[in-house]
Chimera marker file (.cmm) of the C-alpha trace (Angstrom):
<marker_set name="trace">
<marker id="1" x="-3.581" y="-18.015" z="-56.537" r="1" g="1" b="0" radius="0.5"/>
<marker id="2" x="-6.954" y="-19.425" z="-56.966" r="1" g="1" b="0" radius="0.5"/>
<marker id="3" x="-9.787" y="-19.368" z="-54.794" r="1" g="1" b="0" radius="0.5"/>
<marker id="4" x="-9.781" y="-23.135" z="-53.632" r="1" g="1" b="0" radius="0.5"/>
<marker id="5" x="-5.686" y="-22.732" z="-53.101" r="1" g="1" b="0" radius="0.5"/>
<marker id="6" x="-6.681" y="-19.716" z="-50.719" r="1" g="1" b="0" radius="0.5"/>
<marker id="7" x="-9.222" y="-21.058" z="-48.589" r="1" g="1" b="0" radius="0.5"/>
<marker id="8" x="-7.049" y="-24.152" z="-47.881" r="1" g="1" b="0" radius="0.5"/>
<marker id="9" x="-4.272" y="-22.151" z="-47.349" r="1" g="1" b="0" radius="0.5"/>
<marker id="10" x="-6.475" y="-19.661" z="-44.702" r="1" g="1" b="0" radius="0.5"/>
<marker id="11" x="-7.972" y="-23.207" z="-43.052" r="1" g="1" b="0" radius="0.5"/>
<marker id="12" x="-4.289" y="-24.571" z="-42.604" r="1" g="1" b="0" radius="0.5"/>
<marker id="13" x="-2.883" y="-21.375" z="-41.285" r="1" g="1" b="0" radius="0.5"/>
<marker id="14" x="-6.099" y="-21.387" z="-38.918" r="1" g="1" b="0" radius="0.5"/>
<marker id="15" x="-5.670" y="-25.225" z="-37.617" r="1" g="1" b="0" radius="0.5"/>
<marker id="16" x="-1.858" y="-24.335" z="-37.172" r="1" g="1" b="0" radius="0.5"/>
<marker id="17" x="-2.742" y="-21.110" z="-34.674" r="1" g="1" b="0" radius="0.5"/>
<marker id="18" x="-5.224" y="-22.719" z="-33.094" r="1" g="1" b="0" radius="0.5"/>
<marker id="19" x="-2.832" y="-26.094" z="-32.131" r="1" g="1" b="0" radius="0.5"/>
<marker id="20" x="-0.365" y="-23.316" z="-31.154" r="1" g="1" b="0" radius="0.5"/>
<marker id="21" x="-2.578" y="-20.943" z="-29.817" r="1" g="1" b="0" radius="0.5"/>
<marker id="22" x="-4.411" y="-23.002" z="-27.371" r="1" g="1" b="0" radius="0.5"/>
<marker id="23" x="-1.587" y="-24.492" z="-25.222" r="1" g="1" b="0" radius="0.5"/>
<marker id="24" x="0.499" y="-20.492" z="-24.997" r="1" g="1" b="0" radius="0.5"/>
<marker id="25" x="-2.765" y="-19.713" z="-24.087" r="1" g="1" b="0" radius="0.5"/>
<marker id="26" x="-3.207" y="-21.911" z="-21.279" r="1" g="1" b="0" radius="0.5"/>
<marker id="27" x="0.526" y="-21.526" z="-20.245" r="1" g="1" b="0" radius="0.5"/>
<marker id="28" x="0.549" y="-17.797" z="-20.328" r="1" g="1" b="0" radius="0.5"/>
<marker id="29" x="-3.535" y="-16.547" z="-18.784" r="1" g="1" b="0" radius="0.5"/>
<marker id="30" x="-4.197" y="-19.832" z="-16.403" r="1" g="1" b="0" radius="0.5"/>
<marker id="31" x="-1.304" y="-19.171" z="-13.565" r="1" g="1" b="0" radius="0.5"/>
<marker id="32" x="-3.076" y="-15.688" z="-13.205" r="1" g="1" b="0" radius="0.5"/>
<marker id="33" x="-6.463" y="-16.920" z="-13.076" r="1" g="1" b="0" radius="0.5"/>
<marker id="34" x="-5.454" y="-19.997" z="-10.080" r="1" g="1" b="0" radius="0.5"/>
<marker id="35" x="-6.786" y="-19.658" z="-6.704" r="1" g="1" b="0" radius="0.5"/>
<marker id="36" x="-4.606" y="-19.364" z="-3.885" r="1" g="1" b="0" radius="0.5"/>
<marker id="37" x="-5.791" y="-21.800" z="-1.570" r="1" g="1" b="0" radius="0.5"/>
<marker id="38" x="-4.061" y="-20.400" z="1.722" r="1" g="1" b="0" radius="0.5"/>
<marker id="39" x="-1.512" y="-22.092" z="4.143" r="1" g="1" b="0" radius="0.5"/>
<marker id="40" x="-1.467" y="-22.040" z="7.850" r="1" g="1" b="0" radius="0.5"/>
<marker id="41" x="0.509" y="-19.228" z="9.354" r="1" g="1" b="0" radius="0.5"/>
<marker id="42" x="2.726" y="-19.715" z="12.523" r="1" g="1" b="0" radius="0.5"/>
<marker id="43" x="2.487" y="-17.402" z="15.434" r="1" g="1" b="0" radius="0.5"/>
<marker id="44" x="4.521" y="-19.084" z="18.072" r="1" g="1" b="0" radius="0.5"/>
<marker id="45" x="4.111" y="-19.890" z="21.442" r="1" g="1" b="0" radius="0.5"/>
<marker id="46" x="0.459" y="-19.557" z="22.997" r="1" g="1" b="0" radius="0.5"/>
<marker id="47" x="2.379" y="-18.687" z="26.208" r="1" g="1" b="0" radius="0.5"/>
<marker id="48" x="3.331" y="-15.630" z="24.503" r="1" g="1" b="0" radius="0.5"/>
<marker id="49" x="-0.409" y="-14.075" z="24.474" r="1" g="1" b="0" radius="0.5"/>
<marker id="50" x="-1.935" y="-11.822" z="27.163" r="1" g="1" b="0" radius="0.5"/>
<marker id="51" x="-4.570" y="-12.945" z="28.526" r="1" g="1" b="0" radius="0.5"/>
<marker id="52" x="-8.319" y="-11.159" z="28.674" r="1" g="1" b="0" radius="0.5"/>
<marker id="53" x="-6.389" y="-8.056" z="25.855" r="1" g="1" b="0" radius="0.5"/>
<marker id="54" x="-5.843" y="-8.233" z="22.176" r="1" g="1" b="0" radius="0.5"/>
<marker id="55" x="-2.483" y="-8.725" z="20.759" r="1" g="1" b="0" radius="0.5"/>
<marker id="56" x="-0.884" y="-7.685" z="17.573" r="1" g="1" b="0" radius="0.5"/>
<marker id="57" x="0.357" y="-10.352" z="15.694" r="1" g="1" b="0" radius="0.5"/>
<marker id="58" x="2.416" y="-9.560" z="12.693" r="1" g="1" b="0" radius="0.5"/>
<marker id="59" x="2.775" y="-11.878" z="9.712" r="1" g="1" b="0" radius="0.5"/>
<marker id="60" x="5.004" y="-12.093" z="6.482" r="1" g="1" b="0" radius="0.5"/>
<marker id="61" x="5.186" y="-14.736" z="4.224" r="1" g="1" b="0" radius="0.5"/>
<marker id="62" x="5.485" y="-15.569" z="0.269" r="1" g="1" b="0" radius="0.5"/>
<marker id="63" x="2.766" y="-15.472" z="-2.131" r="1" g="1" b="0" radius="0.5"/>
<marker id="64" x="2.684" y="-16.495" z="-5.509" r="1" g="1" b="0" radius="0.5"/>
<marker id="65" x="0.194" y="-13.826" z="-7.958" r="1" g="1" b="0" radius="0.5"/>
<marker id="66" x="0.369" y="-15.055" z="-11.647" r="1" g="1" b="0" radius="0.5"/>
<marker id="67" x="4.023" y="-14.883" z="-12.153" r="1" g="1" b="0" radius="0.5"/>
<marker id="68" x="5.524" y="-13.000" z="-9.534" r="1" g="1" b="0" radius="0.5"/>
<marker id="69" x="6.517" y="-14.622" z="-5.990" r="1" g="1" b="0" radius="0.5"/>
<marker id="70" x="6.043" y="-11.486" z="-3.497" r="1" g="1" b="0" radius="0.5"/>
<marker id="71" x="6.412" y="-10.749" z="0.189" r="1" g="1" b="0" radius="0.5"/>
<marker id="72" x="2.741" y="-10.789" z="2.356" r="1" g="1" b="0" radius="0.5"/>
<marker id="73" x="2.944" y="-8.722" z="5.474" r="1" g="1" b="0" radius="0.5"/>
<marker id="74" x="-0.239" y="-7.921" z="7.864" r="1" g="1" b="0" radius="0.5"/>
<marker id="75" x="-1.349" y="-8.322" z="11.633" r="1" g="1" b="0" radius="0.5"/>
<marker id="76" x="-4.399" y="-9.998" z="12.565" r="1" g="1" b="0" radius="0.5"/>
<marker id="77" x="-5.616" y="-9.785" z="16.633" r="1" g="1" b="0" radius="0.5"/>
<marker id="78" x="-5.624" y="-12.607" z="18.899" r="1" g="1" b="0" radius="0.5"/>
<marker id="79" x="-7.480" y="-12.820" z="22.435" r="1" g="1" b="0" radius="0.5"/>
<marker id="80" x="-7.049" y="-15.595" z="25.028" r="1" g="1" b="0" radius="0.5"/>
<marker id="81" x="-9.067" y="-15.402" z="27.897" r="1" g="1" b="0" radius="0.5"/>
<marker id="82" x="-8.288" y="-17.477" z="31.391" r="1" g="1" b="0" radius="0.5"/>
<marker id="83" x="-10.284" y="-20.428" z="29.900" r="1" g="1" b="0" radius="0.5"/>
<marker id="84" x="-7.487" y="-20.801" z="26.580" r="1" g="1" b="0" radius="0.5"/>
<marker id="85" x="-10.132" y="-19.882" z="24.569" r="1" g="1" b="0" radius="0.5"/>
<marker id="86" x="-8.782" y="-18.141" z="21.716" r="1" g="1" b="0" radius="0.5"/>
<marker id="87" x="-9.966" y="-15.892" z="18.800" r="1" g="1" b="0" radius="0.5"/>
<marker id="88" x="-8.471" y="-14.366" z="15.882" r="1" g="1" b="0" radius="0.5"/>
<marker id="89" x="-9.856" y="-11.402" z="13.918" r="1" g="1" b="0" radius="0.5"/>
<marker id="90" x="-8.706" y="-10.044" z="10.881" r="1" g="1" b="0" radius="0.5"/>
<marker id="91" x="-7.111" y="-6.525" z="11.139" r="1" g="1" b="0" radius="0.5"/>
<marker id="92" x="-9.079" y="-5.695" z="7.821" r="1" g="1" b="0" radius="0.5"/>
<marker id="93" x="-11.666" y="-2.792" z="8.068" r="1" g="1" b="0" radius="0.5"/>
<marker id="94" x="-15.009" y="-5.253" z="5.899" r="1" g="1" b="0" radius="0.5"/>
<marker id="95" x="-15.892" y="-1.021" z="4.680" r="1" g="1" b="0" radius="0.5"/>
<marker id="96" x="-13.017" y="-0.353" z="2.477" r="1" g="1" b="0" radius="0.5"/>
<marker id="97" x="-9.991" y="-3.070" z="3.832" r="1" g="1" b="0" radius="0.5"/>
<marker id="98" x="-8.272" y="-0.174" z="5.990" r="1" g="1" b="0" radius="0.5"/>
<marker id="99" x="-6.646" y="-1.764" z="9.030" r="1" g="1" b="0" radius="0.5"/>
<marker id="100" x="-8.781" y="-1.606" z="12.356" r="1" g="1" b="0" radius="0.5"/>
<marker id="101" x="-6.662" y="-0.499" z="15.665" r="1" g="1" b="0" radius="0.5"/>
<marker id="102" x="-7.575" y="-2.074" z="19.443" r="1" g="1" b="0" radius="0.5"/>
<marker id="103" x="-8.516" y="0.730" z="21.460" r="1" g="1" b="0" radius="0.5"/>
<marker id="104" x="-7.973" y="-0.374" z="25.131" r="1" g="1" b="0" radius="0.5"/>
<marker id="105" x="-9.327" y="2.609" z="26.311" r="1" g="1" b="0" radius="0.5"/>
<marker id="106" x="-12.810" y="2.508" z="24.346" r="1" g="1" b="0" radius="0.5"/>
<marker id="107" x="-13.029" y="-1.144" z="24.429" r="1" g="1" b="0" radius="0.5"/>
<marker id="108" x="-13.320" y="-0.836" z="20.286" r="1" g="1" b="0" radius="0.5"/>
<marker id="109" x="-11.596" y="-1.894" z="17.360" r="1" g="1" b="0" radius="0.5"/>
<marker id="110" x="-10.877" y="2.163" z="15.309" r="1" g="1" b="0" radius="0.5"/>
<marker id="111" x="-10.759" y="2.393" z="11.326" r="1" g="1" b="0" radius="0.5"/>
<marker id="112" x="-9.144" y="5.496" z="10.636" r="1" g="1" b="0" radius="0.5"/>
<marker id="113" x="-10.461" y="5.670" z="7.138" r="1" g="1" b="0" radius="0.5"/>
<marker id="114" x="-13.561" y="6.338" z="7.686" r="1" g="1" b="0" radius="0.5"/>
<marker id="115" x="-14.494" y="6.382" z="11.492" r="1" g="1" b="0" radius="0.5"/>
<marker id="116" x="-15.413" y="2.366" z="11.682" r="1" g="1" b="0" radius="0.5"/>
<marker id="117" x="-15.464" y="1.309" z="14.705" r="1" g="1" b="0" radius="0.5"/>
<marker id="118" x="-15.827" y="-2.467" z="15.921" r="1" g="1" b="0" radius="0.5"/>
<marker id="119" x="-17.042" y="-3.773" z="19.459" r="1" g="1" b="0" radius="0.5"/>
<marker id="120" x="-14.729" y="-5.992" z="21.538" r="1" g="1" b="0" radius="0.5"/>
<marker id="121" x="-16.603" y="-9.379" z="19.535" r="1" g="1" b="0" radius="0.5"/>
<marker id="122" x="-16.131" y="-7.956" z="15.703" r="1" g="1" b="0" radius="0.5"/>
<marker id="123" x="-19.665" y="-6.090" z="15.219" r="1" g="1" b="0" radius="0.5"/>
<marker id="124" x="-19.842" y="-2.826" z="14.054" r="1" g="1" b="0" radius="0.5"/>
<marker id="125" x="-21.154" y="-0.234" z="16.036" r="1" g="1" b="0" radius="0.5"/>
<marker id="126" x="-20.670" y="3.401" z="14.217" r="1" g="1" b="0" radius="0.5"/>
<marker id="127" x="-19.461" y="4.772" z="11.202" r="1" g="1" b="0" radius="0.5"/>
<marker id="128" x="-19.995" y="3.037" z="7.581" r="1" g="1" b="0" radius="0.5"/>
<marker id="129" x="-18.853" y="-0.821" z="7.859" r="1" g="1" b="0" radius="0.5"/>
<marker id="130" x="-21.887" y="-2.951" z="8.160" r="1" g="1" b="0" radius="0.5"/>
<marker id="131" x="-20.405" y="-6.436" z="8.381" r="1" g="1" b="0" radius="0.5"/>
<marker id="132" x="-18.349" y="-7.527" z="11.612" r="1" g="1" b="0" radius="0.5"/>
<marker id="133" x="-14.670" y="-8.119" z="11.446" r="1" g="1" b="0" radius="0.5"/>
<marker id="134" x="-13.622" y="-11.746" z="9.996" r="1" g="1" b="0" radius="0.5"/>
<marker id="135" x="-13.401" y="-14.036" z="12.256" r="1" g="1" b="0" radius="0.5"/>
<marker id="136" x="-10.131" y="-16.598" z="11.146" r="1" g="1" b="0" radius="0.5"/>
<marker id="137" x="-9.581" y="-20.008" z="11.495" r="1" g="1" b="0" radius="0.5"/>
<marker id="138" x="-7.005" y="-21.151" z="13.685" r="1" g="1" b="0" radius="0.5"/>
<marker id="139" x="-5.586" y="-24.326" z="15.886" r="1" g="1" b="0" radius="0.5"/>
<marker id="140" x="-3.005" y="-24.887" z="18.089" r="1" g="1" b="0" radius="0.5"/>
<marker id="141" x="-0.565" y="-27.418" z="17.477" r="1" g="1" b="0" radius="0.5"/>
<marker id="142" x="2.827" y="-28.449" z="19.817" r="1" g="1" b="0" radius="0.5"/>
<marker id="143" x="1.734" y="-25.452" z="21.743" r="1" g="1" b="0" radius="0.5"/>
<marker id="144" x="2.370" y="-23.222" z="19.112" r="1" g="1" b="0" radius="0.5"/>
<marker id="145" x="-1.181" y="-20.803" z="17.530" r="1" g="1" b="0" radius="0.5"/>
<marker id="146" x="-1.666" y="-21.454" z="13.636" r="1" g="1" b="0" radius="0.5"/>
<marker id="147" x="-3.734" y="-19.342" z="12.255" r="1" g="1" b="0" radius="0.5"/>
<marker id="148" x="-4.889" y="-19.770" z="8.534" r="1" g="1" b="0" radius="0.5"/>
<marker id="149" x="-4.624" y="-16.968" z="5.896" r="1" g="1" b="0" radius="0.5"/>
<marker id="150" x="-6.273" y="-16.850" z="2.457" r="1" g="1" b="0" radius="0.5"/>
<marker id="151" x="-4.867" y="-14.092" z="-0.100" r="1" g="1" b="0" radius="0.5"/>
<link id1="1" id2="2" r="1" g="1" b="0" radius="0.2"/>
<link id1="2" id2="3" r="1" g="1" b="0" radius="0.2"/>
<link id1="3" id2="4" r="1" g="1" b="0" radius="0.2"/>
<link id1="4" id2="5" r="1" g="1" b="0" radius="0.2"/>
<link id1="5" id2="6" r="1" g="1" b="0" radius="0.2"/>
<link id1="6" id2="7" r="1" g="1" b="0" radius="0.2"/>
<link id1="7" id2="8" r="1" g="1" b="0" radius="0.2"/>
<link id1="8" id2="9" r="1" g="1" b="0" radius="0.2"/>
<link id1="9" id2="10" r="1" g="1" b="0" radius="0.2"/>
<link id1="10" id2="11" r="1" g="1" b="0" radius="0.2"/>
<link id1="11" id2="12" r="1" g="1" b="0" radius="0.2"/>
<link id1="12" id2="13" r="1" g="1" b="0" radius="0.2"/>
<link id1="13" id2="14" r="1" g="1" b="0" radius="0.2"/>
<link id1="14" id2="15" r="1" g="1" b="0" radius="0.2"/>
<link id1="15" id2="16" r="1" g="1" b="0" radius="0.2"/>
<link id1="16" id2="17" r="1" g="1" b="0" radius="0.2"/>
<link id1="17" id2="18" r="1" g="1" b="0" radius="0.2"/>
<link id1="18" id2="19" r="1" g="1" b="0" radius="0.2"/>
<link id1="19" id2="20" r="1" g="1" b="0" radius="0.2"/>
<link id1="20" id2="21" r="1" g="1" b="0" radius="0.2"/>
<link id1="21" id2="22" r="1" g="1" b="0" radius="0.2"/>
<link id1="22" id2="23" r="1" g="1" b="0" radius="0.2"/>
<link id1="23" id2="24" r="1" g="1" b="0" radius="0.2"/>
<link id1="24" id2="25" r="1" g="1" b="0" radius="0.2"/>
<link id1="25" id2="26" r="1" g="1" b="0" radius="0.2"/>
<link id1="26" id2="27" r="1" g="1" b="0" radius="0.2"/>
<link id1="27" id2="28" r="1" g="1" b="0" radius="0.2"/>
<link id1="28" id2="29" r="1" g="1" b="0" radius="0.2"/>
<link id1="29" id2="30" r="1" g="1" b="0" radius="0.2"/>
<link id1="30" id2="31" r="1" g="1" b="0" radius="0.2"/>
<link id1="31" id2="32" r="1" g="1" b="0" radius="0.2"/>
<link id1="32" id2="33" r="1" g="1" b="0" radius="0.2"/>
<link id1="33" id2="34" r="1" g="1" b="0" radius="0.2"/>
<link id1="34" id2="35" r="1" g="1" b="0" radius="0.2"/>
<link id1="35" id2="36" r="1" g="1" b="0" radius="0.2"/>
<link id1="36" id2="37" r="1" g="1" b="0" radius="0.2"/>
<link id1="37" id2="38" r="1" g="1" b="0" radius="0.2"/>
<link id1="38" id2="39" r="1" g="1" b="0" radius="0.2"/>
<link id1="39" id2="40" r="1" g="1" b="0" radius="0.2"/>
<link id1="40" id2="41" r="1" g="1" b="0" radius="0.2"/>
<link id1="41" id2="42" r="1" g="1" b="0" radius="0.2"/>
<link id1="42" id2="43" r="1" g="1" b="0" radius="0.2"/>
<link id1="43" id2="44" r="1" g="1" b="0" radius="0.2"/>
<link id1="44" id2="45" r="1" g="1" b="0" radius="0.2"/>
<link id1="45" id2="46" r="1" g="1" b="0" radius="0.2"/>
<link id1="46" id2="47" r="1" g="1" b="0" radius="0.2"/>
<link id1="47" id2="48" r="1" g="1" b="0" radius="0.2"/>
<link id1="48" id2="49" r="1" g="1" b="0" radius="0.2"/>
<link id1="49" id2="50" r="1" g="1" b="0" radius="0.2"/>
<link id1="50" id2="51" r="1" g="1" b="0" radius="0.2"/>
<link id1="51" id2="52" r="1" g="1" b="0" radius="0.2"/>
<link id1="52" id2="53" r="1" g="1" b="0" radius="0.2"/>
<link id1="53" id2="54" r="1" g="1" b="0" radius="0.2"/>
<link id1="54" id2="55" r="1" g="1" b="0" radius="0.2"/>
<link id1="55" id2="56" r="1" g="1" b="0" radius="0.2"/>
<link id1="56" id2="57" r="1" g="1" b="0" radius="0.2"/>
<link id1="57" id2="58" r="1" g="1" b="0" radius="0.2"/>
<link id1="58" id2="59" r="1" g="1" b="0" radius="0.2"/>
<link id1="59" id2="60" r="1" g="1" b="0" radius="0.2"/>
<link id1="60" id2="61" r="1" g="1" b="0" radius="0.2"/>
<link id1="61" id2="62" r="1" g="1" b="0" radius="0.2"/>
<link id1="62" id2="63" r="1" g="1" b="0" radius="0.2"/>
<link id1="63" id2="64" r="1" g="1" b="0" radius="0.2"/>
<link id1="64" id2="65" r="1" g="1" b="0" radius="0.2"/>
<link id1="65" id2="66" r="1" g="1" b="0" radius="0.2"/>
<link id1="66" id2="67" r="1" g="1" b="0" radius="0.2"/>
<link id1="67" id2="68" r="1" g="1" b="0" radius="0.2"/>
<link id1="68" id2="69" r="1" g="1" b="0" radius="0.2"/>
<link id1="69" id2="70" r="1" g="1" b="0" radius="0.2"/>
<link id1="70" id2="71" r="1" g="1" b="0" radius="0.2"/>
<link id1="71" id2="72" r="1" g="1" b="0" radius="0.2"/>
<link id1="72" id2="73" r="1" g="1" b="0" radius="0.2"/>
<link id1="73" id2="74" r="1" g="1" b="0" radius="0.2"/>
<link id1="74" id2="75" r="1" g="1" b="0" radius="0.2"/>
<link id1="75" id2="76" r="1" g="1" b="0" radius="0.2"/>
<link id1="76" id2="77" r="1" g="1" b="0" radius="0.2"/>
<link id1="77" id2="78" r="1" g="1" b="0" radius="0.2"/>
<link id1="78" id2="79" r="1" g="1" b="0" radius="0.2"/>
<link id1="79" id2="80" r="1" g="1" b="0" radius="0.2"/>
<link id1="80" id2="81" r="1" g="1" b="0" radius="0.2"/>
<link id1="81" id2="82" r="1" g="1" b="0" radius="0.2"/>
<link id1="82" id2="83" r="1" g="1" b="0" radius="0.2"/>
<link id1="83" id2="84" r="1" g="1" b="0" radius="0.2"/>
<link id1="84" id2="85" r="1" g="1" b="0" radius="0.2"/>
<link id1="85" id2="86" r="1" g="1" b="0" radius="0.2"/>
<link id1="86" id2="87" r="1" g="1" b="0" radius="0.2"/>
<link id1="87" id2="88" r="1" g="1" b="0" radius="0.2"/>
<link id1="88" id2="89" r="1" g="1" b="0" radius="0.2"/>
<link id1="89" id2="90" r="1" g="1" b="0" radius="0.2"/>
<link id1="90" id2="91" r="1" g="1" b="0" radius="0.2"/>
<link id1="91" id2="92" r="1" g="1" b="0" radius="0.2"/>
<link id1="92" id2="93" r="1" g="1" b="0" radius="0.2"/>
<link id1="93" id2="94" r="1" g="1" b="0" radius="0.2"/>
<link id1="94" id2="95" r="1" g="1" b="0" radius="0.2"/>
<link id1="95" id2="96" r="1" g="1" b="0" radius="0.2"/>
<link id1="96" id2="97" r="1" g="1" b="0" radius="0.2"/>
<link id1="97" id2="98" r="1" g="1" b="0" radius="0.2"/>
<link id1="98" id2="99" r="1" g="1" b="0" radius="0.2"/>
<link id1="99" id2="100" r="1" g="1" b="0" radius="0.2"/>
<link id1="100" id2="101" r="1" g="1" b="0" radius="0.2"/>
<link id1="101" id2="102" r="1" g="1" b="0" radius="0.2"/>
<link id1="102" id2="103" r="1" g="1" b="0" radius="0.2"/>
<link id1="103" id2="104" r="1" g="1" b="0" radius="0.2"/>
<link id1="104" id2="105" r="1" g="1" b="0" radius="0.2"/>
<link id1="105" id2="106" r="1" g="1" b="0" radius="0.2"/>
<link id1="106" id2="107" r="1" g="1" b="0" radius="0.2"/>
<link id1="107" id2="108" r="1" g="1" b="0" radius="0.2"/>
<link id1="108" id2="109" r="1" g="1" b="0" radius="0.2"/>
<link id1="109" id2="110" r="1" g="1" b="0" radius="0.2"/>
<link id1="110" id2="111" r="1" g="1" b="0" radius="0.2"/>
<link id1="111" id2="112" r="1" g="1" b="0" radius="0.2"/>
<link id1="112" id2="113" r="1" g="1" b="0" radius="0.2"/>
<link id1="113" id2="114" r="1" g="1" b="0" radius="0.2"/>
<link id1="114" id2="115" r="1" g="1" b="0" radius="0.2"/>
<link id1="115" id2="116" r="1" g="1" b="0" radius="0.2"/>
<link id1="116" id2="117" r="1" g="1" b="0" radius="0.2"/>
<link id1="117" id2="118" r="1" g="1" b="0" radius="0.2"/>
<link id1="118" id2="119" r="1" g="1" b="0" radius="0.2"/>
<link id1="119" id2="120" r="1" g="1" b="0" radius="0.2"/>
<link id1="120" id2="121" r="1" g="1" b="0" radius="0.2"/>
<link id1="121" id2="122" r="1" g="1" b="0" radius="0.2"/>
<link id1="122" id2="123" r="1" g="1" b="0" radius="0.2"/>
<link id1="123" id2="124" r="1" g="1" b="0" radius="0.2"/>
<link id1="124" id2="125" r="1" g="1" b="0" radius="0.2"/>
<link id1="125" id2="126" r="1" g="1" b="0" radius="0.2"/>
<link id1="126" id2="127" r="1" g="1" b="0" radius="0.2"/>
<link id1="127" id2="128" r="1" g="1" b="0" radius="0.2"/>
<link id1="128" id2="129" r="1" g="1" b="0" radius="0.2"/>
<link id1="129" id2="130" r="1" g="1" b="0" radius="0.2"/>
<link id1="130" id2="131" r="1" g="1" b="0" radius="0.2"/>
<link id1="131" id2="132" r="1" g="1" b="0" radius="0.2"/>
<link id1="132" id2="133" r="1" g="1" b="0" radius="0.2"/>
<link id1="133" id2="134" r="1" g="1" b="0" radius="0.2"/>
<link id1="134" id2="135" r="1" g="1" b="0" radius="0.2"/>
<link id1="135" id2="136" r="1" g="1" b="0" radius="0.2"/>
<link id1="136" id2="137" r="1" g="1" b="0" radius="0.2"/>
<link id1="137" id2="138" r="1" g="1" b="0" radius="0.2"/>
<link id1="138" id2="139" r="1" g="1" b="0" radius="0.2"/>
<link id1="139" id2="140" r="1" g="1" b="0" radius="0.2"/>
<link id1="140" id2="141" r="1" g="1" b="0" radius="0.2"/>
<link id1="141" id2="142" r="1" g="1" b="0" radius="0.2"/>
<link id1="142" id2="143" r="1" g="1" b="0" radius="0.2"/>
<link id1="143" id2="144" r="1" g="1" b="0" radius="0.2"/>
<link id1="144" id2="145" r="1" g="1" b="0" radius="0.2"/>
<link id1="145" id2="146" r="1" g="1" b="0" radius="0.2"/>
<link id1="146" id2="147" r="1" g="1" b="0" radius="0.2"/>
<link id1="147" id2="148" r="1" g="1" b="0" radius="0.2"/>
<link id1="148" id2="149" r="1" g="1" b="0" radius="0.2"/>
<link id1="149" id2="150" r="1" g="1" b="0" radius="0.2"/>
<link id1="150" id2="151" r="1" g="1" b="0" radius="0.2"/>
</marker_set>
């Protein structure tokens, strides 16, 4: 084989993996890279909260990562107070993502990683965290709290 016969053969064999290469490319890395954008989480009944306390509300739902279709589980904490006003903080530590506890007795919101603690309103008040808890959005629709979670 000549030289000439060569480099058209390498340039062919280049055009034919790149016409192949770019669309298993984009099949197989871009699912991975997508953004979830989040869905709106029911809760139930509005009824169903305390009033003037935080309540634990649990959550599961699907979520797919790349490829894979897997389970979701958390809490976040609502409060209602006599007016039906209504906030929802994440239960997610902003130090190292540990789950924060309500502490009725302190008034405070307890990492147990690292000694966090949050004030009744998200803010930190001791131990490493520096950023208050996330505050979520929600709505209430049909009587029912939605609250909307990002992955």
């Amino acid at each position: 084989m000549n030289r000439r016969n060569f480099l058209k053969t390498a340039a062919l064999a280049g055009c034919a993996a790149m016409i192949t290469g770019v669309p298993l490319a984009t099949y197989a890395i871009f699912p991975a890279l997508k953004d979830n954008p989040g869905s709106w989480i029911d809760f139930g009944s509005v009824e169903n909260l305390e009033l003037d306390n935080f309540n634990m509300l649990s959550y599961e739902f699907m979520v797919k990562d790349g490829w894979i279709i897997l389970p979701q589980r958390g809490f976040v904490w609502a409060r209602a107070d006599a007016e039906k006003q209504i906030k929802i903080f994440s239960s997610t530590c902003t130090h190292l993502a540990c789950n924060v506890i309500w502490q009725e007795e302190t008034q405070e919101f307890i990492c147990p990683c690292h000694s966090g603690r949050f004030n009744a309103q998200g803010m930190p008040v001791a131990g490493p965290p520096s950023r208050p808890l996330s505050v979520l959005e929600h709505k209430v629709t049909d009587g029912n709290l939605l609250v909307f979670m990002k992955v």
